[in-house]
Structure formats: structure tokens, C-alpha cells
C-alpha positions as CSV (number, residue, x, y, z in Angstrom):
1,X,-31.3,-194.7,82.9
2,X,-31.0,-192.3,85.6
3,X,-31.5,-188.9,86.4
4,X,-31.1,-186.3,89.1
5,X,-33.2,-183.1,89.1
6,X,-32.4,-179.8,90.9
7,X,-35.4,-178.2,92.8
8,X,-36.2,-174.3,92.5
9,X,-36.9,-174.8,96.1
10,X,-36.9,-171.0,97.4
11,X,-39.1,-170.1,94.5
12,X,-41.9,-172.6,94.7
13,X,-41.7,-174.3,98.2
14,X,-45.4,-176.0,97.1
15,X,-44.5,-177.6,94.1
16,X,-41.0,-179.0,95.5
17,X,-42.5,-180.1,98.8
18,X,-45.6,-181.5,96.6
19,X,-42.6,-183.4,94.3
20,X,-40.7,-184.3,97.7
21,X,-43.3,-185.9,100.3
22,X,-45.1,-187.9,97.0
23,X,-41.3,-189.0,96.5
24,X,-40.6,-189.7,100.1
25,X,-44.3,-191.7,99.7
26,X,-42.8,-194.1,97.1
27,X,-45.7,-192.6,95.2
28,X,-44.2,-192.1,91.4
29,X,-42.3,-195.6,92.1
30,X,-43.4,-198.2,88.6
31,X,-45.4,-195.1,87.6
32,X,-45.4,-194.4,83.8
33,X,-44.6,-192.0,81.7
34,X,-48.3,-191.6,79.9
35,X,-47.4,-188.8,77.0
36,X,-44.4,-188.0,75.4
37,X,-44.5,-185.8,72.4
38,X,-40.7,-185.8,70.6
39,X,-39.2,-182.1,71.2
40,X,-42.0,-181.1,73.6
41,X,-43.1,-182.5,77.1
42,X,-43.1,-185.9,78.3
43,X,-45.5,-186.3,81.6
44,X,-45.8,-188.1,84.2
45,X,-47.8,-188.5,87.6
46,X,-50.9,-190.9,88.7
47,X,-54.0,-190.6,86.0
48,X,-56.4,-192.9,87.4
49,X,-59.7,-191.9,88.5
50,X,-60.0,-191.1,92.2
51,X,-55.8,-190.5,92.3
52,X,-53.5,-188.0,91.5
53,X,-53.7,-185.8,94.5
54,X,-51.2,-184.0,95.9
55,X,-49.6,-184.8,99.2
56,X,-52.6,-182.5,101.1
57,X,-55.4,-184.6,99.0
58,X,-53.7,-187.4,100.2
59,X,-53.4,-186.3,103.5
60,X,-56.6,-185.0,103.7
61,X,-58.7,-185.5,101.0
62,X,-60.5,-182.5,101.1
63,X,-57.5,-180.6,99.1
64,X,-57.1,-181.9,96.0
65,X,-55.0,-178.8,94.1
66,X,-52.3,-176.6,95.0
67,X,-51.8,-173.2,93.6
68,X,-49.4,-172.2,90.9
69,X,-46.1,-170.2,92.0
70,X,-45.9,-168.2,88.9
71,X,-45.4,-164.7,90.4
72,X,-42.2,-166.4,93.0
73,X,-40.2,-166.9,89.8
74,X,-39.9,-163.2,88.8
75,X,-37.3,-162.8,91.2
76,X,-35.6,-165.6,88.9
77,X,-35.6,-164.4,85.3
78,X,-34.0,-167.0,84.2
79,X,-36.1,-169.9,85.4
80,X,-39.3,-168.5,84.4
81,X,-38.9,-169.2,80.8
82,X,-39.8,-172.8,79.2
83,X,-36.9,-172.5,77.1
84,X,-34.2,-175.6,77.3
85,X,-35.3,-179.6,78.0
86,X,-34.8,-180.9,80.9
87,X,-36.8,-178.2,82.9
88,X,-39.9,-179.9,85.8
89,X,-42.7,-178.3,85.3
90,X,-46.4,-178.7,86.8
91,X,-49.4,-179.6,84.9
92,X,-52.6,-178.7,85.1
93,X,-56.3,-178.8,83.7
94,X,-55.7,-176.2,81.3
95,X,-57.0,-173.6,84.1
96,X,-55.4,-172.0,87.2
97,X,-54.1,-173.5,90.4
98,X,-55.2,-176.9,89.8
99,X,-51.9,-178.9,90.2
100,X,-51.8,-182.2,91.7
101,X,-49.1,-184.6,91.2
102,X,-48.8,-184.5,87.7
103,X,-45.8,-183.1,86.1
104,X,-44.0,-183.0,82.5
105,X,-40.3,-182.5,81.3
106,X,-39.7,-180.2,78.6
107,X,-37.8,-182.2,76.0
108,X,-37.3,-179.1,73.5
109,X,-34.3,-177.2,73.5
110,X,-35.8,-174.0,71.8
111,X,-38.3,-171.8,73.7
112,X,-42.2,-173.0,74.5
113,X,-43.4,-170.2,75.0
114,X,-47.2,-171.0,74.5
115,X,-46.4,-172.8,78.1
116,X,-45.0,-169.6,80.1
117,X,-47.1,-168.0,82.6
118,X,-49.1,-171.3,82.4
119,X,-47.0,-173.8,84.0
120,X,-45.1,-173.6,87.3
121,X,-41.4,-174.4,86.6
122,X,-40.3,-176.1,90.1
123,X,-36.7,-177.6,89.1
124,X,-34.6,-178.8,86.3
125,X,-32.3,-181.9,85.4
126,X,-29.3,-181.6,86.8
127,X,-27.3,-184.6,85.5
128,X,-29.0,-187.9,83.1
129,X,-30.3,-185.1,80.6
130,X,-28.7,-188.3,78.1
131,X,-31.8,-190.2,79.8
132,X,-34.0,-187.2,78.6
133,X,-32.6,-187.3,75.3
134,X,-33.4,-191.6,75.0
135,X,-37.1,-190.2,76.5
136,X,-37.5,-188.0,73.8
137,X,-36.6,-190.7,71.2
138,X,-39.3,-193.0,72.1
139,X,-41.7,-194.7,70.3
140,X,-44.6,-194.1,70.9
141,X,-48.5,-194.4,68.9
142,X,-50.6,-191.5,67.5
143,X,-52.0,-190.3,71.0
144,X,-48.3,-190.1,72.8
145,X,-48.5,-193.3,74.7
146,X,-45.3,-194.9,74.2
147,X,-45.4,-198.2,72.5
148,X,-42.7,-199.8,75.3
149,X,-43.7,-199.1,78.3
150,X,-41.2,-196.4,80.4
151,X,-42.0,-196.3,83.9
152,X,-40.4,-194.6,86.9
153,X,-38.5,-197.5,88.6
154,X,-38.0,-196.0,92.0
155,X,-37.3,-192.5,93.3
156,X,-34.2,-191.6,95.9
157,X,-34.7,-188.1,98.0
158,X,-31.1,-186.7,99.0
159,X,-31.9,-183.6,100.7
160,X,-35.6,-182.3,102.0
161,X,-35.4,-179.0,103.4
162,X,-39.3,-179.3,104.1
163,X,-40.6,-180.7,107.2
164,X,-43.2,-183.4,106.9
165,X,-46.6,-182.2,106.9
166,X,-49.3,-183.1,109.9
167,X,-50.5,-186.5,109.2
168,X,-48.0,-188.0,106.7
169,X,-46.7,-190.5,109.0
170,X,-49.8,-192.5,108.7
171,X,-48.9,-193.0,105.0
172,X,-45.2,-193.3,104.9
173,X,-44.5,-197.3,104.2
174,X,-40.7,-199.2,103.0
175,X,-39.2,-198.3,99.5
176,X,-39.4,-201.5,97.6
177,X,-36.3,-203.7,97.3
178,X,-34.9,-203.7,93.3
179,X,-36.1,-207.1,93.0
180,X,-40.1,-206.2,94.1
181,X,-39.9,-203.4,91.9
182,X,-38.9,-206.0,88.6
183,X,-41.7,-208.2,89.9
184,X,-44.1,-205.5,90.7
185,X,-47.6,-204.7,88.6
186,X,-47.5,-206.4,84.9
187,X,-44.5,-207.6,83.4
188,X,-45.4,-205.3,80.0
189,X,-41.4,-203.8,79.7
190,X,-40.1,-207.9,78.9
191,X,-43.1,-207.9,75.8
192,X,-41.9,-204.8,74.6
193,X,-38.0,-205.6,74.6
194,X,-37.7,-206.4,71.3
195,X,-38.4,-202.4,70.6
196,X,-35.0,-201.0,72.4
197,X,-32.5,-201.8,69.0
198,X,-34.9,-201.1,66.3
199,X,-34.6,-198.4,63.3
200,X,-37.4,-196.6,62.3
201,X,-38.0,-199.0,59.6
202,X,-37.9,-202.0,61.6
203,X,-40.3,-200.4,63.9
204,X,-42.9,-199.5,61.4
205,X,-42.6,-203.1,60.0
206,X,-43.6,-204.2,63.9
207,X,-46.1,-202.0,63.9
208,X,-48.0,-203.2,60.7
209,X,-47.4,-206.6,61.9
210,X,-49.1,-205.9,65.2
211,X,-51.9,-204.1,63.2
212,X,-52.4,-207.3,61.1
213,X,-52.3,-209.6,64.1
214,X,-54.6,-207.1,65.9
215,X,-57.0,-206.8,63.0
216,X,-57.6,-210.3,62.7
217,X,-58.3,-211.3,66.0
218,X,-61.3,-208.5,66.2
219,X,-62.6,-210.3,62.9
220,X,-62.7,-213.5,65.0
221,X,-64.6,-212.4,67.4
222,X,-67.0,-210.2,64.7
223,X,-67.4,-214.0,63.7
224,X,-65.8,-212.8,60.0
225,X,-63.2,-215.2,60.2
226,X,-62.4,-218.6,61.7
227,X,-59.4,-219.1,63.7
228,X,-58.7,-221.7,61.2
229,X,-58.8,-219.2,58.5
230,X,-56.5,-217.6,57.4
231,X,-57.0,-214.2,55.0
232,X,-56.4,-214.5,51.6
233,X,-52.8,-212.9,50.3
234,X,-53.9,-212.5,47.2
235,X,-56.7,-210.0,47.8
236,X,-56.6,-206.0,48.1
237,X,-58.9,-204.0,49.8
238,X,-59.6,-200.4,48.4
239,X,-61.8,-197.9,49.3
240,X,-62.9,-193.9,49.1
241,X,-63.4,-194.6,45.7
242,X,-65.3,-192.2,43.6
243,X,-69.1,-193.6,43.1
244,X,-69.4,-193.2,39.6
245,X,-66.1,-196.0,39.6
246,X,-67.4,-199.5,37.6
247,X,-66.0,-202.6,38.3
248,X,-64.9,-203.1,34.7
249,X,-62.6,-199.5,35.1
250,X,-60.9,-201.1,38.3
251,X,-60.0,-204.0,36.9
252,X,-59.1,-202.9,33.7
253,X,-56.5,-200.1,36.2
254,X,-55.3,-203.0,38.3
255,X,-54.6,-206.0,35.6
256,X,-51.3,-204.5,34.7
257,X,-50.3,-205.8,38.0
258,X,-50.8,-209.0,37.3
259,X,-54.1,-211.0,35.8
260,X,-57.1,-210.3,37.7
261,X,-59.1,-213.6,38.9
262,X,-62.4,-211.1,40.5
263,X,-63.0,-207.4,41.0
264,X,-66.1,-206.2,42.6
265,X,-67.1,-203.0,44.0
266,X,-69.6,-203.4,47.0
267,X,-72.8,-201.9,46.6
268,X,-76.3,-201.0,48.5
269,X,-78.4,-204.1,48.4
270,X,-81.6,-202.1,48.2
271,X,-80.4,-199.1,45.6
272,X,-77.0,-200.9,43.6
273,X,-75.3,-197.4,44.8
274,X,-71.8,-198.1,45.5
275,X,-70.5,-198.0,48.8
276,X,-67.0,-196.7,47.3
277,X,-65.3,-199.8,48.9
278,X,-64.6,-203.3,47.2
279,X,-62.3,-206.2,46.7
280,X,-59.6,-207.0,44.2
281,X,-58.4,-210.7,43.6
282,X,-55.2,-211.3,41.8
283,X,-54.0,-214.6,40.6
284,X,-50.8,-214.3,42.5
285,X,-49.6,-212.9,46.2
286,X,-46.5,-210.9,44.4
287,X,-48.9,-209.1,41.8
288,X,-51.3,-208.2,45.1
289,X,-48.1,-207.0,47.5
290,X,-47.3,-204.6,44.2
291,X,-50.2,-203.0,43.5
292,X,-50.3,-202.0,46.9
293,X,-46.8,-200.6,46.6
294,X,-48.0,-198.6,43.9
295,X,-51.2,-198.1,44.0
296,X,-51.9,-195.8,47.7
297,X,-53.1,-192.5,46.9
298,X,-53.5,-193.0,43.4
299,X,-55.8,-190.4,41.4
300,X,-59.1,-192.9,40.4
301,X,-62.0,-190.8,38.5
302,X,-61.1,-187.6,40.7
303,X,-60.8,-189.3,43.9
304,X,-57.2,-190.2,45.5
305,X,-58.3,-193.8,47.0
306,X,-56.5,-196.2,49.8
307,X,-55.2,-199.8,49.4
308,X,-54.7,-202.0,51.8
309,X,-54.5,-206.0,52.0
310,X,-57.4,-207.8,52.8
311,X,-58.3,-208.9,55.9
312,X,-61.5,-210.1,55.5
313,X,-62.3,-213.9,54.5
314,X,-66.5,-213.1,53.5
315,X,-65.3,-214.4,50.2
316,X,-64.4,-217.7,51.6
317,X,-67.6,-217.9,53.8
318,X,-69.9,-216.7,50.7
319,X,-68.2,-219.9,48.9
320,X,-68.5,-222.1,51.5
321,X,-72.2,-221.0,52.3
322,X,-72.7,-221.2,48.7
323,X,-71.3,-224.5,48.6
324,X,-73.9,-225.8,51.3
325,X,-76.8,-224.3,49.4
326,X,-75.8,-226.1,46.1
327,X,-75.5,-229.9,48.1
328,X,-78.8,-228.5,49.9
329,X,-80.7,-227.8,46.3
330,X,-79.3,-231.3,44.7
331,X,-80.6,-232.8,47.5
332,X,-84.0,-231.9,47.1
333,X,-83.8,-232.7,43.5
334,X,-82.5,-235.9,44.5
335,X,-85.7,-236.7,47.1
């Protein structure tokens, strides 16, 4: 979706020309939003090494920051507060008058208050705050990256009080035509399609797919599994169990799943300590998929362990090695 943001332009003439001549630039255009926390921030702006100046690193490259405007917004009570989404704000290094071109919108519509006096407030959204609000919804993985990739298509300036600082012509180049900018950089937003219509539970069930998927491909290349292989589905992985925890107690805890085929705790080669990890084989898939359903977080000899199915075929390569020895052994029998 769209959006059109206001800039405090009288207030903080650096941020807004900052925001304006890296606009006019095409410089946010198929840039991404890199962290959104739901009912926070989400930011923006250019993160790779070497980038993310402002227009006078650009320009020059011997002025990398810009001062914050903290004091100009006294005059405007109002604006000084980080209190409503859809306000533009600067960000920083966590220290004083080191803006560049990054910037966040506040997506919280109570007050932030831990961000006044930190971070320069340069404009707010003036219409598409129902953009904001689908921003705000998205998915995204434990360190705020989204999990569909949400980009800044292309950027429009309608009115630039500022006149163009000394030496931007140089760097001013064509906006992109609509179809460039769908063809431009990686073509990650048609992977991640399948994300848009999706409940939480449907997302979560993606996600542990992907997991899986992801799981067993760094196995293959560990050299654990085969790509022929397959895991077993019958098999549950639990671990931080307590050490004093026997064999004979877990399976005695798990077989009113179902009938146990193998239980075995792994332990130190050298000193038969447990590791507090091991391997539980049932005799069916459904009697595996519900002791995991019941089983997470469950109280074992003081300790609250974790289940998981296994993604691990050493079983199947202990058997097969196993195998090998045994025509290996007959063999020399035989000769």
C-alpha cells in the first residue's frame, strides 16, 4: 500500500532535507524495512557496510552524520512527544547527533516515552496510516526481520522547499519505471506470497515446516543424513533431562503412549555420564506425534525437559554400518 507523510519542515530543516534529496536520489527505492517490532517502531534506511549516509556523506564523504534537532521542536509541543503511530523519526547509534539515513515509524498508539529527547521527530503520516497498521501486523522471526519481505517500492517528492545542495547533480539519475522496479534486485516478495492470507496458526504451521526443511538440509551437509534419507517419524528427540534419569524410567514414562520399540539416553563414551539428551522409538508415527503433544515441558525427576521429533538418522547409519561390519566379520570366518 501507500502512504503520504507530512514533514515538520520549519522545525528540523536537516532531517527533512536529509529525507527529501535521499528521496529525490531514488535512494530508499526496493529498500527494506529491516525491524519491525508489533506496537513499536518499524525502520528503515540503507544497513550495509560502507552505506547509509546522509545526503552530505554522499555528497562528500567526509560527513557521514547530521545533528539531532531536538531543541527546534520546543516551539512545537505537540510534536515533540513519541506518542501516536505513524510519527518519522530519526535513528541513531544509541548516542548523539549520529543520524544518517536511517529512520523508523512509530507503530504504537500510546506514548514511547523511553524514545523522547532521543530521537528527532521530522514528520508524520499523513494519509495510508491503514498501510501502517498492515506494517505493524507483519510477520516477522525472533530478531524483527520480517518473514515476507516489505520493501519500499518507489518514493514520489511533491513539494521540496529545500534547494539542492552543492554537488547533488552529479548523483541525481531516472526514477525507475514500475516494471524495473518488479524486476529489480531478488525476486524474494513472489517466495513469500503464500504468507499474505494466512492466520496465525497457519503461519506457525509454515514456520515449523520451514524449520524441518531447514533442519534437514544442514544434517546433509554435516554428512548425518543422506539425501536419500529420510528421518524416521517414529522417533522423539528429548533433551535437558535431569542426569540422574535411566533409560528404564523414560521408557517406562513414555510407553503409555504407545509400545516402545528402543529408548536410550546418550551418554559420555569415556565416563557413561549422561549427556541429558536421547532418543525415543515408538512402534507407530501416531503414538510419536502424541507424546510430543503432551509431553513438552513435562516435570521428569525435577527437571521440565523438551521434545521434539527427530531429525537425526545416526540410528539408521549405526545399522547400516553395523550391517557392514557383520558381512565384513562372516567374511573372514568364511576365508
Amino acid at each position: 500500500g501507500d502512504f503520504t507523510v507530512d514533514l515538520f519542515t520549519e522545525d528540523c530543516p536537516k532531517a527533512c532535507l536529509n529525507l527529501l534529496k535521499l528521496c529525490k536520489l531514488k535512494y530508499f527505492n526496493r529498500n527494506p524495512f529491516h525491524f519491525i517490532q508489533r506496537d513499536f517502531i518499524a525502520q528503515c534506511g540503507r544497513i550495509e557496510p560502507g552505506e547509509g549516509n546522509s545526503i552530505w556523506g554522499l555528497i562528500a564523504r567526509n560527513q557521514v552524520f547530521f545533528d539531532d534537532e531536538l531543541r527546534n521542536q520546543q516551539r512545537k509541543r505537540e510534536r515533540l512527544y513519541h506518542d501516536r503511530a505513524g510519527l518519522l523519526c530519526m535513528a541513531n547509534l544509541d548516542r548523539p547527533d549520529t543520524n544518517t539515513s536511517q529512520f523508523f515509524i512509530t507503530l504504537a498508539d500510546r506514548p514511547l516515552d523511553y524514545l523522547d529527547k532521543k530521537h528527532t521527530i521530522f514528520g508524520e503520516v499523513s494519509e495510508g496510516m491503514d498501510t501502517v497498521h498492515k506494517i505493524n501486523c507483519t510477520f516477522v522471526d525472533n530478531d524483527g526481520r520480517p518473514m515476507q519481505p516489505l520493501r519500499i517500492q518507489h518514493t514520489i517528492v511533491l513539494h521540496d522547499p529545500f534547494p539542492d545542495p552543492s554537488g547533488m547533480e552529479a548523483l541525481l539519475r531516472r526514477s525507475p519505471s514500475p516494471s524495473e522496479l518488479i524486476t529489480e534486485g531478488d525476486d524474494e516478495s513472489s517466495d513469500d506470497s503464500e504468507l499474505a492470507d494466512l492466520d496465525e496458526d497457519d503461519f506457525e504451521e509454515l514456520m515449523a515446516a520451514r524449520k524441518k526443511e531447514s533442519q534437514e538440509k544442514l544434517l546433509q551437509l554435516l554428512g548425518d543424513i543422506g539425501e536419500d534419507m529420510a528421518p524416521p517419524d517414529n522417533v522423539l528427540f528429548v533433551c535437558k533431562l535431569n542426569p540422574v534419569t535411566q533409560d528404564d524410567d523414560l521408557e517406562l514414562i513414555f510407553s503409555r503412549f504407545d509400545k516402545i520399540l528402543s529408548c536410550e539416553i546418550i551418554r559420555d563414551r569415556l565416563t557413561g555420564e549422561s549427556l541429558c539428551y536421547g532418543f525415543i522409538e515408538f512402534a507407530s508415527r501416531e503414538g510419536c506425534e502424541n507424546a510430543y503433544k503432551k509431553m513438552e515441558n513435562v516435570l521428569i525427576d525435577d527437571r521440565r525437559i523438551h521434545v521434539d521429533f527427530s531429525q537425526s538418522v545416526a540410528q539408521l547409519w549405526r545399522s547400516f554400518n553395523d550391517q557392514k561390519k557383520g558381512k565384513k566379520v562372516k567374511m573372514m570366518e568364511l576365508q
